[in-house]
C-alpha positions in Angstrom: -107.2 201.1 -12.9 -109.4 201.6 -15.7 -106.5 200.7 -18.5 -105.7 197.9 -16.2 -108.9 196.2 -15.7 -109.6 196.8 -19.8 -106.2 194.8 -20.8 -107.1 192.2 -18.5 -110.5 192.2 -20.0 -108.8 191.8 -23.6 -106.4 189.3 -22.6 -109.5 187.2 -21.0 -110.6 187.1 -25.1 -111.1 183.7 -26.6 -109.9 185.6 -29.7 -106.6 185.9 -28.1 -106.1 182.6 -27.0 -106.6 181.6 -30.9 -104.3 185.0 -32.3 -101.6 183.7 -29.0 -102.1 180.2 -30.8 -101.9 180.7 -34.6 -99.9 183.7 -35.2 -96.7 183.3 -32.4 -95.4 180.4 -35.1 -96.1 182.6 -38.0 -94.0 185.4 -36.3 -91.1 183.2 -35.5 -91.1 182.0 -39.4 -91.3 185.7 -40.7 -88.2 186.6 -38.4 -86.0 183.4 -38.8 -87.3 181.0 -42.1 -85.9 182.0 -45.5 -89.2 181.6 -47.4 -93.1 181.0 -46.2 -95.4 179.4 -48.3 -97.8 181.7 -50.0 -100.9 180.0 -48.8 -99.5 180.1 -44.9 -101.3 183.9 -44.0 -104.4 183.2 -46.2 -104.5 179.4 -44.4 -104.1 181.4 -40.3 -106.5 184.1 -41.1 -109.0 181.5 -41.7 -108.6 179.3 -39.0 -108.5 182.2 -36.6 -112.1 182.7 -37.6 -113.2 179.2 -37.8 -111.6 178.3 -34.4 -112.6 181.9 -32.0 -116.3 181.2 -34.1 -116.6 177.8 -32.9 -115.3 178.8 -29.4 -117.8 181.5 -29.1 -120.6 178.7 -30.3 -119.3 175.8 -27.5 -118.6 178.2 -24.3 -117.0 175.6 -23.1 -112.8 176.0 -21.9 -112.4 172.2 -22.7 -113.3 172.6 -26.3 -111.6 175.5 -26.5 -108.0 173.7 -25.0 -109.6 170.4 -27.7 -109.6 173.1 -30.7 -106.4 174.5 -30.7 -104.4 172.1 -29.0 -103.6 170.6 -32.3 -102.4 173.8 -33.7 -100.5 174.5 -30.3 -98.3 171.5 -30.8 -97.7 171.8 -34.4 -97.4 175.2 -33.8 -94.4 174.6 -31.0 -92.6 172.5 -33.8 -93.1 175.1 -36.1 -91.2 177.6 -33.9 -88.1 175.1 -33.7 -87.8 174.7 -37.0 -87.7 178.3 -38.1 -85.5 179.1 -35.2 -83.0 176.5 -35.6 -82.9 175.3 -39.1 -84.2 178.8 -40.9 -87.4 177.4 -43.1 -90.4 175.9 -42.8 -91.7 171.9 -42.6 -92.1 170.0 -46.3 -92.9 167.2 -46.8 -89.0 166.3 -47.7 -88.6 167.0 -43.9 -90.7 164.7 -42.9 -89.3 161.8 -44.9 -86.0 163.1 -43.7 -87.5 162.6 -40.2 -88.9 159.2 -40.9 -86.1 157.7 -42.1 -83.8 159.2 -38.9 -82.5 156.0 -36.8 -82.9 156.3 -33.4 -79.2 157.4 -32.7 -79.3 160.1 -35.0 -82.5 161.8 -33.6 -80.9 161.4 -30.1 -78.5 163.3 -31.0 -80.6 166.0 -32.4 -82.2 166.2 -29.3 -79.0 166.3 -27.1 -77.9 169.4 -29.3 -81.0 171.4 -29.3 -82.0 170.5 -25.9 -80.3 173.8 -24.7 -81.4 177.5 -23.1 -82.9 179.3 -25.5 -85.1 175.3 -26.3 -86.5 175.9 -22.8 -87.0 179.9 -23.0 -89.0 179.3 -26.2 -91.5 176.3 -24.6 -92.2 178.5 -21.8 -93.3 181.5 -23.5 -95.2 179.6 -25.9 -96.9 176.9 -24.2 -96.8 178.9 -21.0 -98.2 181.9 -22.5 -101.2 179.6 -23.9 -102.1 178.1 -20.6 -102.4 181.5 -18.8 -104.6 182.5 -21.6 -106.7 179.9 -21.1 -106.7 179.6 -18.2 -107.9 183.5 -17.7 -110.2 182.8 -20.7 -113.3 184.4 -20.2 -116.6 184.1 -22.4 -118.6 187.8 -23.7 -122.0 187.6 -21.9 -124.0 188.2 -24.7 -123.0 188.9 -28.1 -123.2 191.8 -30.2 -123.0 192.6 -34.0 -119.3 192.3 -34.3 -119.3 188.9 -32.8 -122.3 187.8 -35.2 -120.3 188.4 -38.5 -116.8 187.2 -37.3 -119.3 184.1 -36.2 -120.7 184.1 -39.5 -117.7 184.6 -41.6 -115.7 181.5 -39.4 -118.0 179.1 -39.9 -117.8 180.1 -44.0 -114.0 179.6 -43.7 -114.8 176.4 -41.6 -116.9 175.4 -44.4 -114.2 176.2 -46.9 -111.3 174.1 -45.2 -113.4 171.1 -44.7 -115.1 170.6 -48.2 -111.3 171.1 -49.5 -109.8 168.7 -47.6 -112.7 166.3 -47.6 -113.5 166.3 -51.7 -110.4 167.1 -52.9 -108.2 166.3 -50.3 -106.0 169.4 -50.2 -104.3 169.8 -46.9 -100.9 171.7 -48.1 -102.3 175.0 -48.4 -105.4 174.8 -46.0 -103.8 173.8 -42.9 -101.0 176.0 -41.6 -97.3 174.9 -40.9 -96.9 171.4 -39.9 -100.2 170.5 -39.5 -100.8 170.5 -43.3 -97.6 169.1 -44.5 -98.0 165.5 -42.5 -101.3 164.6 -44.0 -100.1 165.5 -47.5 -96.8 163.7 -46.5 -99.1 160.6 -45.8 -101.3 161.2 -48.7 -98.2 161.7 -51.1 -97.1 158.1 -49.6 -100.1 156.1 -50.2 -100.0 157.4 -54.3 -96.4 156.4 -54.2 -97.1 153.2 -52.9 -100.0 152.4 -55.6 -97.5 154.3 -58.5 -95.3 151.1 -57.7 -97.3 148.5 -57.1 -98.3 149.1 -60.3 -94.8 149.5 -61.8 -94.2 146.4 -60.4 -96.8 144.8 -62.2 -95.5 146.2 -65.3 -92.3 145.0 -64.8 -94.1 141.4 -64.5 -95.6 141.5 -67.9 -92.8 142.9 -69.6 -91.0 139.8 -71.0 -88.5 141.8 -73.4 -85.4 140.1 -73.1 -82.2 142.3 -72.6 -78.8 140.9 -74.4 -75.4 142.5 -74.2 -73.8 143.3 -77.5 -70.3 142.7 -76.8 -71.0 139.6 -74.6 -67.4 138.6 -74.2 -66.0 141.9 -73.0 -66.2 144.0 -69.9 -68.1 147.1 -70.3 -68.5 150.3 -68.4 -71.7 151.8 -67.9 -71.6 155.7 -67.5 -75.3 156.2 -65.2 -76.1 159.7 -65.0 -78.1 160.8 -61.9 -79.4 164.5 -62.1 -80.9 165.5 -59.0 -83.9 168.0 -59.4 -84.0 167.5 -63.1 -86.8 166.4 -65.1 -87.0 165.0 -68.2 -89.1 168.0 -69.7 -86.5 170.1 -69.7 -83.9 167.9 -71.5 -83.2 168.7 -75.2 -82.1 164.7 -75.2 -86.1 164.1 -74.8 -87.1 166.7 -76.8 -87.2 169.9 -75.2 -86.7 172.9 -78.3 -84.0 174.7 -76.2 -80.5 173.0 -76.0 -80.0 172.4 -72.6 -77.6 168.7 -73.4 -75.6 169.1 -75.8 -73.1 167.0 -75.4 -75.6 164.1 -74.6 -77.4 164.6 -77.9 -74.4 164.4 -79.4 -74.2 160.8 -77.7 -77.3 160.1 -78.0 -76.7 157.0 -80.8 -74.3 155.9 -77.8 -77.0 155.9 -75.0 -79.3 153.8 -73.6 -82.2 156.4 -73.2 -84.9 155.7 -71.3 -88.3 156.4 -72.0 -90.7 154.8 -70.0 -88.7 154.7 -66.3 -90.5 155.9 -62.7 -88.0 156.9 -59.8 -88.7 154.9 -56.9 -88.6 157.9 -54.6 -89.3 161.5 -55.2 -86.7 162.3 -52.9 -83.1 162.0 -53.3 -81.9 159.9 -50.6 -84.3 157.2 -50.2 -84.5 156.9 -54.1 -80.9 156.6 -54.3 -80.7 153.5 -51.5 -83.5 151.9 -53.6 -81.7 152.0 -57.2 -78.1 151.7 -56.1 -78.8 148.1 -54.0 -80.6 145.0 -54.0 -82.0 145.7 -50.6 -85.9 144.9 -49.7 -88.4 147.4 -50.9 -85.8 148.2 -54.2 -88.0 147.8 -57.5 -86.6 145.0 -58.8 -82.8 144.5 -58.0 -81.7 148.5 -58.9 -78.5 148.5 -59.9 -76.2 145.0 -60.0 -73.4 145.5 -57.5 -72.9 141.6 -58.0 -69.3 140.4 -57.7 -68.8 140.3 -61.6 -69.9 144.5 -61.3 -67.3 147.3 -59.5 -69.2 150.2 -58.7 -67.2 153.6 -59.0 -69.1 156.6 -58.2 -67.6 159.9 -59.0 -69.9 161.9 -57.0 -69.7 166.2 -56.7 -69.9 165.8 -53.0 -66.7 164.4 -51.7 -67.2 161.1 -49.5 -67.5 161.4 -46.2 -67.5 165.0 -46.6 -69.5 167.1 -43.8 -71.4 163.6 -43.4 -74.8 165.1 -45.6 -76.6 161.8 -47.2 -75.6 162.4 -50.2 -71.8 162.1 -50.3 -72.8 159.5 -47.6 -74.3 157.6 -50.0 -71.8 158.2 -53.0 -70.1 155.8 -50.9 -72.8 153.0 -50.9 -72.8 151.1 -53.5 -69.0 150.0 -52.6 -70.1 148.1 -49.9 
């Protein structure tokens, strides 16, 4: 009776309610997600403190269920993600998500709306309201709870001069919960990055001419997904990493001074490859005098990823 009464004691634990909340998602990305960002255990340690300190402090349930509800739901698609898809939320998901239509998110939801979908809610969310619900406050408090107070409301302190001065969300909030305000954040500096482009474009009056006006000509436009510039030897980098562009390099129209629309591949690819709204300026010409070919590494059509979906865009 005694063991009995002294795990239902534990279980009673704000401090479990926060552990049951924080650390079940982290769990499920150790066992199924390829890689975990560095800052994730650092980031859950500290909001296990800062959230059981300022349960302690409120002794109310309510702000208890307020507090980690947040984490709870982020924390459920934290879960799916690792399970299902083996890695953890970027901010590269999240655009993914955002530019979803409608039909294709209903049929993610059809496919993953299956057994173990449902096994995996009720433990998790089930497990959290019978923790709370069973939640019981200590009486009075006693040295230990004083410096786990203590050091919570330093980690408190922590996370929220960090994200309010120097907005860093990334590495302060865990899982999904830090990658959508930094996914918002990175969007409003891309937004000003071309606004101001655009206004750079305006002023630029240099006039472009063709040299061989009376002939067709082929331009060869190389796109090279997760390259940058700073490690091209056709830009100056001191190892030789394109030769056979240097070689070319008399032949070439290199660019100096260009932004990519997007950071990521799909959306920047639909914005320089048409003339569609939101495309800086009018990308590349696909007029009627212009026959794109795109000889793409992903086969067309092929396993229907965006990218070979798109090697097939600027046909149309």
């Amino acid at each position: 009776m005694n063991a009995r009464s002294d795990l239902k004691k534990w279980l009673s634990a704000p401090l479990v309610v926060v552990i049951w909340t924080l650390w079940v998602p982290y769990g499920f990305e150790v066992a199924f997600s390829d890689f975990i960002r560095e800052s994730e255990l650092n980031s859950r340690l500290g909001w296990t403190l800062a959230l059981v300190a300022l349960i302690w402090l409120a002794r109310r349930r309510w702000v208890a269920v307020l507090l980690t509800l947040p984490f709870l739901l982020t924390g459920l698609a934290d879960i799916y993600y690792a399970f299902y898809f083996g890695g953890v939320f970027s901010t590269e998901t999240l655009d993914a998500v955002f530019h979803t239509d409608m039909g294709e998110a209903s049929e993610l939801v059809t496919a993953y709306l299956n057994l173990p979908s449902l096994l995996i809610f009720m433990l998790y969310v089930g497990g959290y309201a019978w923790l709370v619900r069973h939640m019981r406050f200590p009486r009075q408090y006693g040295r230990g709870h004083w410096v786990v107070g203590v050091l919570g409301v330093g980690a408190l302190a922590f996370a929220v001069s960090q994200m309010a001065l120097k907005h860093r969300f990334y590495d302060i909030l865990p899982g999904l919960l830090g990658i959508a305000p930094t996914y918002v954040q990175n969007a409003e500096s891309y937004a000003k990055l071309v606004a101001d482009y655009r206004r750079l474009v305006a002023q630029d009056a240099t006039p472009v001419h063709l040299l061989h006006d009376d002939r067709a000509h082929t331009y060869v436009i190389i796109i090279g997904e997760a390259m940058t510039r700073t490690h091209m030897s056709l830009y100056g980098y001191p190892r030789l990493t394109t030769p056979r562009l240097d070689v070319l390099r008399d032949q070439l129209v290199v660019m100096e001074d260009v932004v990519a629309p997007f950071v990521q591949t799909r959306p920047a690819l639909k914005a320089d490859c048409s003339r569609r709204a939101g495309s800086i300026r009018n990308g590349i010409s696909t007029t009627r005098s212009a026959l794109p070919i795109w000889p793409a590494r992903q086969v067309t059509g092929s396993s229907g990823s965006p990218i070979s979906s798109l090697s097939a865009f600027p046909r149309s």
